[in-house]
C-alpha positions as CSV (number, residue, x, y, z in Angstrom):
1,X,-12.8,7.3,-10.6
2,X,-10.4,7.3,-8.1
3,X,-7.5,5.3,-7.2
4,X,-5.4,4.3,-4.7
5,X,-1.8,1.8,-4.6
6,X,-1.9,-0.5,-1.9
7,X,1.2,-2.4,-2.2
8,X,4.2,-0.6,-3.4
9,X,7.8,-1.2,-2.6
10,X,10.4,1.3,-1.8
11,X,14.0,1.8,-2.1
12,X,13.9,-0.1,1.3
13,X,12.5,-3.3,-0.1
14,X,16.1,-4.8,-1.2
15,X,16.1,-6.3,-4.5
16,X,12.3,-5.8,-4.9
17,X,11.6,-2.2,-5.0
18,X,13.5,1.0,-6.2
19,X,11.2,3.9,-5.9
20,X,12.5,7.0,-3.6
21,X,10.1,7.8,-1.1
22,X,10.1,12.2,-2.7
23,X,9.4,11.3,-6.0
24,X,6.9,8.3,-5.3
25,X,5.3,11.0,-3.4
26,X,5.5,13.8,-6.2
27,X,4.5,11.2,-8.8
28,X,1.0,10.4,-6.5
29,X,0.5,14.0,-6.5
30,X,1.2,14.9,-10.3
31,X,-1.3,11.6,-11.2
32,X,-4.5,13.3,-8.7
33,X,-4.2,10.3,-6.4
34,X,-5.1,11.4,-3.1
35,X,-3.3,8.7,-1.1
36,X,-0.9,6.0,-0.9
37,X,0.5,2.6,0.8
38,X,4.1,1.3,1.2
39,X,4.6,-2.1,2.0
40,X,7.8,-3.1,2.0
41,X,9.4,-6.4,2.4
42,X,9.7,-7.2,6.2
43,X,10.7,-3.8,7.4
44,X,9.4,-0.5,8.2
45,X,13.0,1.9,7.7
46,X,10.9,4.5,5.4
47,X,7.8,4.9,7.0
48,X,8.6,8.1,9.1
49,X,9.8,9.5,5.6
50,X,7.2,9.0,3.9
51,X,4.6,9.7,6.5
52,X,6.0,13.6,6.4
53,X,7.0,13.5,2.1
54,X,3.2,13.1,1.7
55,X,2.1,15.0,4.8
56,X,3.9,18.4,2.6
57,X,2.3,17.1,-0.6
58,X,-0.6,16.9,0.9
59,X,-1.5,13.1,0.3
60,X,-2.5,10.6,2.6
61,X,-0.1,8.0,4.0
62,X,-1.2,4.8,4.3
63,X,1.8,2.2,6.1
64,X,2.2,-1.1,6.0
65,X,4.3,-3.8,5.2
66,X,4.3,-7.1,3.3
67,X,5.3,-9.7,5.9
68,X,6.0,-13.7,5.4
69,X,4.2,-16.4,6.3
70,X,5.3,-19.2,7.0
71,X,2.6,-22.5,7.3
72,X,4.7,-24.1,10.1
73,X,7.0,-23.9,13.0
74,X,10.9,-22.6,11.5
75,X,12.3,-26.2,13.3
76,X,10.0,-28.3,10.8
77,X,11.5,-27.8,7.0
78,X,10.5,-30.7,4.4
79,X,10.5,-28.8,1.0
80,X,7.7,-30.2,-0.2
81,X,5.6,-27.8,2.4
82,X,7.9,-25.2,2.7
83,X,8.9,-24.2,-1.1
84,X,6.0,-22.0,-1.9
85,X,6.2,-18.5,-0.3
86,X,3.5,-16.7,1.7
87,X,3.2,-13.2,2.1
88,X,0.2,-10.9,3.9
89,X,-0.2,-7.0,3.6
90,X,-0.8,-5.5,6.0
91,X,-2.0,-1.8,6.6
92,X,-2.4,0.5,9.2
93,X,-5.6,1.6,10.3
94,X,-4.3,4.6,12.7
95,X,-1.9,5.2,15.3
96,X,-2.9,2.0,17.4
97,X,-2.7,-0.3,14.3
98,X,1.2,1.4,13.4
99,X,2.4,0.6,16.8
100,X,1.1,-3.0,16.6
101,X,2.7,-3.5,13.3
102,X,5.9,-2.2,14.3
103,X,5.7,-4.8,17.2
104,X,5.2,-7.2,15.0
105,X,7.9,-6.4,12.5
106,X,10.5,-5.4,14.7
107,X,9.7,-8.7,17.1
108,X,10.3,-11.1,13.4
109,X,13.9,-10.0,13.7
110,X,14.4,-11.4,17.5
């Protein structure tokens, strides 16, 4: 049977991740996996590496990224609501799908 990691973290998720994009790549390929998602923590830094590390290995990028999600508007804050955290994955479908989720990420900074 096959199988595939959907939600892995990369050097570029701070604190939370501390694979290098070449050898999460190499590792994919030396295990027979035939693809693979990063989904970093609210950003997006490695996906052009990692799109071309498992384009030469011959593995199939899936992007995405883990965003946060938060129940209310950032002006209301009462704990009791607001102490649990809520993340979504997200993954890209193709090319239409990357650009959206790069709007989406880089627009959560602004």
């Amino acid at each position: 049977m096959s199988f595939v990691h959907l939600h892995v973290h990369t050097e570029f998720s701070l604190l939370d991740g501390c694979c290098r994009i070449p050898g999460l790549v190499k590792r994919v390929k030396e295990l027979g996996q035939t693809a693979v998602a990063i989904t970093d923590h609210g950003v997006m830094y490695g996906a052009v590496d990692f799109y071309k590390a498992c384009k030469a290995e011959g593995v199939k990028p899936i992007i995405g990224c883990e965003v946060y999600v938060a129940p209310r508007s950032r002006f209301q804050k009462e704990h009791e609501f607001d102490a649990s955290a809520r993340h979504l994955i997200l993954l890209c479908r193709n090319e239409e799908g990357y650009r959206n989720l790069c709007h989406m990420v880089s627009r959560s900074f602004t």
